[in-house]
N, C-alpha and C positions, 0 to 999 in steps of 0.2 A: 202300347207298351209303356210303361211309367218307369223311371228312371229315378233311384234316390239320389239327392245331390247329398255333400257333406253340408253340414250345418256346422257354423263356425262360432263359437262358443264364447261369449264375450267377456274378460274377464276384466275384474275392477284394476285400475289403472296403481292402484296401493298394492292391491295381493302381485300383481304382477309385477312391482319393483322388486317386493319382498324376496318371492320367491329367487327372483334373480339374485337380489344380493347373497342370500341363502347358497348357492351354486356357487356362486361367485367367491364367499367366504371358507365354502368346502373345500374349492379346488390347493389351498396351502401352499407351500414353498415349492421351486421347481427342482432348486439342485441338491445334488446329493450332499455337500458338504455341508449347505445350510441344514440340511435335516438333520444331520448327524450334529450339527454346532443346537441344532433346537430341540433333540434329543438329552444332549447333556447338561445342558439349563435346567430340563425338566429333572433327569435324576439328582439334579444339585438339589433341586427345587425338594424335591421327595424329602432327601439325605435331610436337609437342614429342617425341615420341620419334623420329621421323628423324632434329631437330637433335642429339636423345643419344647416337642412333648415331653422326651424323657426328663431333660431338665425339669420342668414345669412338675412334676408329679415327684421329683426328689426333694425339690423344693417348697413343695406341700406336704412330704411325709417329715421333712426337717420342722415345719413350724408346728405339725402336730405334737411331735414326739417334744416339742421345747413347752409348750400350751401342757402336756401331761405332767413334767417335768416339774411346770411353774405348779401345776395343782398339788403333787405330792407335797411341795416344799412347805405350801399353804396350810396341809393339813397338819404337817407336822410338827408344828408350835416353836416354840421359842427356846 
């Protein structure tokens, strides 16, 4: 009667750091207050780049409309 043993799978000593750090980066903050203090970071985080966006794109529709402004005045003589 033959008997399979387990064959034990050698892995590179790099992927098996890796992996571990990987687990080890997944697992995150423990307590609940820090979550909730790394939750509102993050909404901060959200908030304040919308408002940059939106800034940034008012601020591009101000120098346009100043650029059409300068052309009219260009064309319309002395």
């Amino acid at each position: 009667m033959k008997v399979k043993t387990a064959e034990v799978k050698h892995i590179n000593p790099k992927r098996m750091r890796r992996l571990i750090n990987k687990q080890i980066a997944g697992s995150g903050i423990g307590t609940k207050a820090q979550q909730v203090l790394k939750l509102q970071r993050e909404q901060g985080k959200q908030k304040r780049k919308e408002r940059l966006h939106e800034k940034r794109e008012h601020e591009k529709m101000l120098q346009f409309e100043m650029r059409q402004e300068k052309r009219k005045e260009k064309h319309r003589g002395h």
